[in-house]
C-alpha positions in Angstrom: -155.4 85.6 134.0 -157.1 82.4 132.2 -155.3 81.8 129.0 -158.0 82.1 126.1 -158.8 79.1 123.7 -156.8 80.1 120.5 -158.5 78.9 117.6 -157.8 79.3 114.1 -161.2 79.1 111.5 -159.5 78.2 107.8 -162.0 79.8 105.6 -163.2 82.4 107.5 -164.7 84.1 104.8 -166.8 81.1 103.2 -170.3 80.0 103.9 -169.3 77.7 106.5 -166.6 79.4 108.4 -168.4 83.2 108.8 -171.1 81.0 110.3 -168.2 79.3 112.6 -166.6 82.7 112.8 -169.8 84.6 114.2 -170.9 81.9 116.8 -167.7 82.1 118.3 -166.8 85.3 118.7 -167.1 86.2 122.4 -164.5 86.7 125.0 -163.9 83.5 125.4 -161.3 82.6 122.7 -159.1 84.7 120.9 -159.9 83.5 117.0 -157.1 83.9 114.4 -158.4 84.5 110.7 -156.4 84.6 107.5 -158.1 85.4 104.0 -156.7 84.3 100.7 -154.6 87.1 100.1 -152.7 87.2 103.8 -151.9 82.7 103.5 -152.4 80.7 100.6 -153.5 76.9 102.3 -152.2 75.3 99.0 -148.7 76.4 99.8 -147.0 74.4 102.4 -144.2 76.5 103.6 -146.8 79.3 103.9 -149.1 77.3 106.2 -145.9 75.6 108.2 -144.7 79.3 109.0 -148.1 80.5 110.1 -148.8 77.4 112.2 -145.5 77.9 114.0 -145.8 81.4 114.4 -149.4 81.8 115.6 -149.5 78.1 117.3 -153.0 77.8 117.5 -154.6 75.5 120.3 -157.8 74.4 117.7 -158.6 74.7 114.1 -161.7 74.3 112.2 -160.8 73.4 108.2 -163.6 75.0 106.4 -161.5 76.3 103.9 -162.3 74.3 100.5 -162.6 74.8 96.7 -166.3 74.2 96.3 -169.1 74.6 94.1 -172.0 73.2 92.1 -172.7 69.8 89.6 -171.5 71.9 86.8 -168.1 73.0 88.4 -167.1 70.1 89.6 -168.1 68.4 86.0 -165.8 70.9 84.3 -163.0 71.7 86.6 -162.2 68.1 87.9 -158.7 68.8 88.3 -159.0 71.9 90.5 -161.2 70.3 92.9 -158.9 67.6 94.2 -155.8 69.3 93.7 -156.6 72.4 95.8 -158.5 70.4 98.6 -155.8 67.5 98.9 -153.4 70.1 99.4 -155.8 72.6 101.5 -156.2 69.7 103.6 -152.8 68.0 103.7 -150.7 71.3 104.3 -153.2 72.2 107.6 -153.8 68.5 108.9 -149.7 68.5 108.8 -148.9 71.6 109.8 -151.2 70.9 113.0 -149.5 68.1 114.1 -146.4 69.2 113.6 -147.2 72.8 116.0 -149.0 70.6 118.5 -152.4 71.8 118.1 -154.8 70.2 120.3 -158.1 69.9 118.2 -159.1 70.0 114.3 -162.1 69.7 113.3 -162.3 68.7 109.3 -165.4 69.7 107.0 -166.2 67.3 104.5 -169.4 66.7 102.5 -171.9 64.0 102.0 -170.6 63.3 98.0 -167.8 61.0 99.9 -170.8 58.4 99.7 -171.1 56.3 96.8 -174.2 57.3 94.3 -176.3 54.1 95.0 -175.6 54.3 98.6 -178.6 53.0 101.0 -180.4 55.6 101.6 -180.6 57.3 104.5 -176.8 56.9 104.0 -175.2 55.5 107.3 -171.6 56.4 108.2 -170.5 52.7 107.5 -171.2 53.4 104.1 -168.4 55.2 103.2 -166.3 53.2 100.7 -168.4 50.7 99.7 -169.4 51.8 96.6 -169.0 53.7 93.1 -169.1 57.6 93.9 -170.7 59.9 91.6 -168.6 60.5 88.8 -169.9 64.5 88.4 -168.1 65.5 91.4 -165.8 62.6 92.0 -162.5 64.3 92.4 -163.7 66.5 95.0 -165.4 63.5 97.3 -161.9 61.8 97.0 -160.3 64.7 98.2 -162.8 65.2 101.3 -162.7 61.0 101.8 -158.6 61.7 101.7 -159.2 64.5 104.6 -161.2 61.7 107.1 -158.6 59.2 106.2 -155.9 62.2 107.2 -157.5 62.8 110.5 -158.5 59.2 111.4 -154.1 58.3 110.1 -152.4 61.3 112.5 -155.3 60.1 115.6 -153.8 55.9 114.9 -150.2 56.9 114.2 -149.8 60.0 117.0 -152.7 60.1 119.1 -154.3 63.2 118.0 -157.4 64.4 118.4 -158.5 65.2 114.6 -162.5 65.0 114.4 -164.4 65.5 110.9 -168.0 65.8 110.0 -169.7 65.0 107.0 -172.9 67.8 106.2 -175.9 67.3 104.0 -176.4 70.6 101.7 -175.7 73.6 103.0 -177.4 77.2 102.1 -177.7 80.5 103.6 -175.7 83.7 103.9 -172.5 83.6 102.3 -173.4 81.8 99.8 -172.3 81.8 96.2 -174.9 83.4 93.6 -172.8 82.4 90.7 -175.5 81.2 87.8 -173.2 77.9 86.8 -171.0 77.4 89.6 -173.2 77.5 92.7 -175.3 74.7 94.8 -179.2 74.5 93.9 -180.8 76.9 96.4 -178.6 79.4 95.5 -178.5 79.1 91.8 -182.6 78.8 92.1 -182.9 82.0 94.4 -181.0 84.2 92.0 -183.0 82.3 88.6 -186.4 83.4 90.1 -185.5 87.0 91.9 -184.1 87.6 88.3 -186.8 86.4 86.4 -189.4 88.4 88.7 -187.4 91.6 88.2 -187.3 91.0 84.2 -191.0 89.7 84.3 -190.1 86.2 82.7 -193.0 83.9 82.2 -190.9 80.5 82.5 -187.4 79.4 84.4 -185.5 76.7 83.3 -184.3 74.3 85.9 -181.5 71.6 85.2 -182.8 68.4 85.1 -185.8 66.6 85.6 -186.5 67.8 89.3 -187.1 64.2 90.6 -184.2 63.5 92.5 -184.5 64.5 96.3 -182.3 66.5 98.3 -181.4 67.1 102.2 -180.5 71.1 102.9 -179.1 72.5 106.6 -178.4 75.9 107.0 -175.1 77.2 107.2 -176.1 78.4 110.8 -177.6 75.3 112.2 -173.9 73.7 110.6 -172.0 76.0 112.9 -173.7 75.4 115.8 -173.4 71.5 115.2 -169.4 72.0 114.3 -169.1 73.6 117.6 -170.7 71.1 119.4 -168.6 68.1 117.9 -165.7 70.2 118.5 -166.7 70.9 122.5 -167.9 67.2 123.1 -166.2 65.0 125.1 -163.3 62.7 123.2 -164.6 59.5 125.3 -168.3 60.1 124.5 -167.1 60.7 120.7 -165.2 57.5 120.6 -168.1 56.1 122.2 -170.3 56.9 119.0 -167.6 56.4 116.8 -164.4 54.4 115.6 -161.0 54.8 114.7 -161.3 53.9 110.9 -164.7 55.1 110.6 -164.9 58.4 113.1 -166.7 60.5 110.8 -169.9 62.2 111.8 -173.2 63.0 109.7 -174.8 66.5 110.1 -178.2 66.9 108.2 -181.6 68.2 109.3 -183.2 64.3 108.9 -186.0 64.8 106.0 -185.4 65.5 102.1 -187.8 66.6 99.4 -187.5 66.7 95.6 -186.1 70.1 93.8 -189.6 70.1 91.8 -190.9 70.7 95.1 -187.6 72.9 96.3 -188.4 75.0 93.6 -191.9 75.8 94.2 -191.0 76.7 97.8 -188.7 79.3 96.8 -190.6 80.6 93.6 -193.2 80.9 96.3 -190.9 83.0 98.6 -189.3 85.1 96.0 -192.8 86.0 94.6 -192.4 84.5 91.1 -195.4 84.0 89.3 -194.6 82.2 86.3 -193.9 78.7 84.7 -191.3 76.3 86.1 -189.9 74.2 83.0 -187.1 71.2 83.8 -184.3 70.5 81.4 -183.9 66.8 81.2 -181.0 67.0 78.9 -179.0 68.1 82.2 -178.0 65.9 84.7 -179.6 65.0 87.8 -176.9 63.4 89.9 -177.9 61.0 92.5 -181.8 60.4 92.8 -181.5 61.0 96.4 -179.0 62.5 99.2 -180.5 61.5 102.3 -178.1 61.4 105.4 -178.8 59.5 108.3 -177.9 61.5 111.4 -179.1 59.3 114.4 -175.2 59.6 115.6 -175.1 63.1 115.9 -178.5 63.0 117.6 -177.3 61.1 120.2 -174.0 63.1 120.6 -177.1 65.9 122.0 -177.9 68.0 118.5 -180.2 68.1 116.0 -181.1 71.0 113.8 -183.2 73.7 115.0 -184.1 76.2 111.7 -186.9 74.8 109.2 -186.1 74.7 105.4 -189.4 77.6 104.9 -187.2 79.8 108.0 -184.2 79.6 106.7 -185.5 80.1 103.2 -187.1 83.1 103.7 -184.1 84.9 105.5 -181.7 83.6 103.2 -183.6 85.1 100.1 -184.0 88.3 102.9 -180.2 88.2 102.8 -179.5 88.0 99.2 -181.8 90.8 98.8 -179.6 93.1 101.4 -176.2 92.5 100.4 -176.4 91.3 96.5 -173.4 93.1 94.7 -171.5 92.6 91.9 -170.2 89.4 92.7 -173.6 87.9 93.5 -175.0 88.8 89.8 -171.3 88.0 87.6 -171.8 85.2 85.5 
């Protein structure tokens, strides 16, 4: 009997790794899961003690504090403390138990603000980052310089991708902490149900965003993970082995917001507060990389739109609506 492919997905239960978590489960790998509850990632003899006693042959590190502008603006502390040692305890713990692949999730903030846009891989650390979510693009620029350190020093194969904006199912609903998409489905689905005539949107709608959903993320995780380690080093180098995921075309969250007003079936008044902030004026990545590593992204911002707002409506509790 073939010995199955034991992966371990940290984070199962986020956006990102229930994607991971549902594109591979087949018969082909025997998947190990742990929520928040069963193994706290921030505690390191926790981690060490499941690494050596479950010894798992990959792991994809999806598991990350995360949220939106005004979280990371308020809890600055949180975010780099719980993702440097997220990161740190399972990158370690890895190598330590011999684990064959990792695959690290970071995020598209590790570029500085003025960054030429589309923003290239080489541009990492070149620049000022955006001070409203800082601490957590040091953390994620820490977890590529992690992977890139055990792959010099031990010869590992630790591989880390960088994604543009991510939405769809799983996502977080919550009115101050969540990412854009979410935060603007629930304003408008609210304000239809209530019969508002106008929805306030933070700030003055002009910058312009990328967005990839959570699906199309998975699938391109999965691939990076499964390519060849020659091709990869082919694309890539050792102090800059990072890899951009995004679907290649942005547009401004004026125009965001009409698309989903449009979905949701609002009918009233967009207003823009100007007195919020606005990060970056635009988050464009450049994937051309990944592209030629054989994947680009296959769902359309109006698809995966509509069946995320199709999902939000199914499966909306509690959690989705507390502020």
């Amino acid at each position: 009997m073939i010995k199955k492919t034991k992966i371990y997905i940290a984070g199962h239960q986020g956006m990102v790794g229930s994607a991971i978590l549902r594109q591979l489960n087949s018969k082909k790998y025997q998947l190990i899961t742990r929520t928040h509850s069963e193994l706290d990632l921030a505690n390191q003899n926790e981690v060490q003690q499941f690494f050596k006693q479950e010894n798992p042959d990959q792991v994809y590190l999806s598991a990350a504090k995360v949220g939106g502008i005004q979280a990371n603006n308020n809890y600055p502390a949180d975010f780099i403390y719980q993702n440097l040692m997220i990161q740190t305890n399972v990158i370690n713990s890895a190598y330590e138990n011999n684990v064959k692949k990792v695959l690290f999730l970071g995020s598209s903030c590790i570029y500085p603000r003025e960054a030429k846009q589309p923003m290239q891989e080489d541009a990492l650390l070149t620049g000022t980052l955006e001070p409203t979510n800082e601490s957590y693009a040091v953390a994620k620029i820490a977890g590529i310089k992690l992977c890139e350190s055990y792959n010099r020093q031990y010869n590992t194969d630790y591989r880390s991708v960088m994604p543009t904006n991510l939405y769809g199912p799983g996502d977080n609903y919550h009115l101050e902490n969540s990412h854009v998409i979410p935060s603007l489905i629930r304003k408008f689905h609210i304000a239809k149900e209530q019969k508002k005539t106008v929805v306030k949107v933070w700030g003055t709608g002009l910058p312009r965003r990328e967005f990839l959903h959570v699906d199309d993320m998975a699938a391109a995780s999965i691939h990076v993970m499964n390519l060849d380690k020659n091709l990869l080093q082919k694309y890539t180098k050792p102090m800059l082995s990072h890899v951009n995921i995004g679907a290649g075309q942005d547009l401004t969250i004026i125009e965001l917001s009409e698309v989903i007003s449009r979905i949701v079936g609002y009918q009233g008044l967009i207003e823009f507060d100007t007195e919020k902030p606005d990060g970056p004026s635009r988050k464009l990545l450049n994937s051309d990389c990944m592209n030629k590593l054989g994947w680009r992204s296959k769902i359309t911002l109006e698809q995966g739109l509509k069946s995320t707002y199709k999902n939000f409506l199914t499966t909306k509790t509690s959690v989705y609506y507390d502020k």
